[in-house]
PLY file of the C-alpha trace (Angstrom):
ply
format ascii 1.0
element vertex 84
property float x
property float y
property float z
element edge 83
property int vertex1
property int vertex2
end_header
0.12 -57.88 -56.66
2.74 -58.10 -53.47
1.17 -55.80 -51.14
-0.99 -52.85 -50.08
-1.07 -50.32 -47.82
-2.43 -46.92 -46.34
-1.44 -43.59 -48.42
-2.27 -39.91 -48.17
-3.76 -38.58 -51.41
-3.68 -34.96 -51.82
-6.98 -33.70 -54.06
-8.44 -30.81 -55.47
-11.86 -30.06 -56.73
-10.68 -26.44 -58.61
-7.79 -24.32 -57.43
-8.27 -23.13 -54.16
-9.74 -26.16 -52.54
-7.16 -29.20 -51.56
-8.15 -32.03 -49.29
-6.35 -34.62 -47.87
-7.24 -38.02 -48.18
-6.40 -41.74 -46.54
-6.34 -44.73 -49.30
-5.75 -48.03 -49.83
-2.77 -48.12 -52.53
-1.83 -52.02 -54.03
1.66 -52.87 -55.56
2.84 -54.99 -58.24
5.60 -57.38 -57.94
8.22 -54.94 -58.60
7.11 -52.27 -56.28
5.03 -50.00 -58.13
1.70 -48.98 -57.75
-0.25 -51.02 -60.15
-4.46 -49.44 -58.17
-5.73 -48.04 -55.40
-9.11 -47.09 -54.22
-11.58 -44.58 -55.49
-12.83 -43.85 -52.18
-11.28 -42.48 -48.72
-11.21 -45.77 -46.00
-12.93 -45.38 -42.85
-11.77 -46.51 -39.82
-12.55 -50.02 -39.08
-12.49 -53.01 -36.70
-14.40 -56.09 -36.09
-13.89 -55.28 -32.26
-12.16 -51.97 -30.02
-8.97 -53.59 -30.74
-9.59 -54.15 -34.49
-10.19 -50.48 -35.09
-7.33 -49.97 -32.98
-5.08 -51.31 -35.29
-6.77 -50.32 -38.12
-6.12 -46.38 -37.13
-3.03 -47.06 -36.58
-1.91 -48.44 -39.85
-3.66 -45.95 -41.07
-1.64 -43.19 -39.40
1.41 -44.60 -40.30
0.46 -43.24 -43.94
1.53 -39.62 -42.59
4.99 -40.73 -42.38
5.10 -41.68 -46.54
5.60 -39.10 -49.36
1.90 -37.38 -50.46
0.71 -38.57 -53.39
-1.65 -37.10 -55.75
-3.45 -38.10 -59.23
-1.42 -37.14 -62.92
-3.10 -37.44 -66.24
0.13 -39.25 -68.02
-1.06 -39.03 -71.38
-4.45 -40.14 -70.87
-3.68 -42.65 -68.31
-3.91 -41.76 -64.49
-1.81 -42.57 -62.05
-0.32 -42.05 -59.00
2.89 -39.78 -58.45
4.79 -38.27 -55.29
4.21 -34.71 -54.59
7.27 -33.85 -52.75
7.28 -32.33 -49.34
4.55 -31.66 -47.96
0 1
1 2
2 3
3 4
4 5
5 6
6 7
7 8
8 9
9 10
10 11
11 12
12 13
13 14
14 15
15 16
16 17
17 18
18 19
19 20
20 21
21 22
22 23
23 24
24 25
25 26
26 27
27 28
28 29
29 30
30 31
31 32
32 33
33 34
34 35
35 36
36 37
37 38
38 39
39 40
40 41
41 42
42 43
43 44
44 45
45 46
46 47
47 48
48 49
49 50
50 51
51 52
52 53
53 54
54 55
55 56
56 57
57 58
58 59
59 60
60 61
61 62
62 63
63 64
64 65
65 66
66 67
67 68
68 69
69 70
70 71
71 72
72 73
73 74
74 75
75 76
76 77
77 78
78 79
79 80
80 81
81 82
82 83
């Protein structure tokens, strides 16, 4: 794993209902997304200043392409969603 960072995940319970989710998403060596979490991440900080930062890495996932879970033959992962 190189890296990590904050994504927007784009989920639906049925068809009508979509929320919008912040997660962590991890990398392999080469780029691509190899996990991320099961779970949206809350806003955190071991002081003001940590949870400073911490939003704002976290709002720089807003700027990245949506992403959203695909069943790819029995394997889910992770795919753009295009504009959003």
């Amino acid at each position: 794993m190189t890296g990590w960072n904050y994504r927007v995940i784009k989920t639906s319970d049925n068809e009508s209902s979509v929320i919008y989710q912040i997660i962590e998403v991890y990398f392999d060596d080469d780029g691509a997304i190899e996990y991320w979490s099961a779970k949206p991440d809350a806003v955190a900080g071991e002081d003001l200043e940590g949870l400073k930062d911490d939003l704002l890495h976290q709002l720089e996932a807003l700027d990245k392409p949506v992403l959203a879970e695909h069943d790819d033959g029995g394997r889910v992962v992770l795919v753009e969603t295009g504009s959003e």
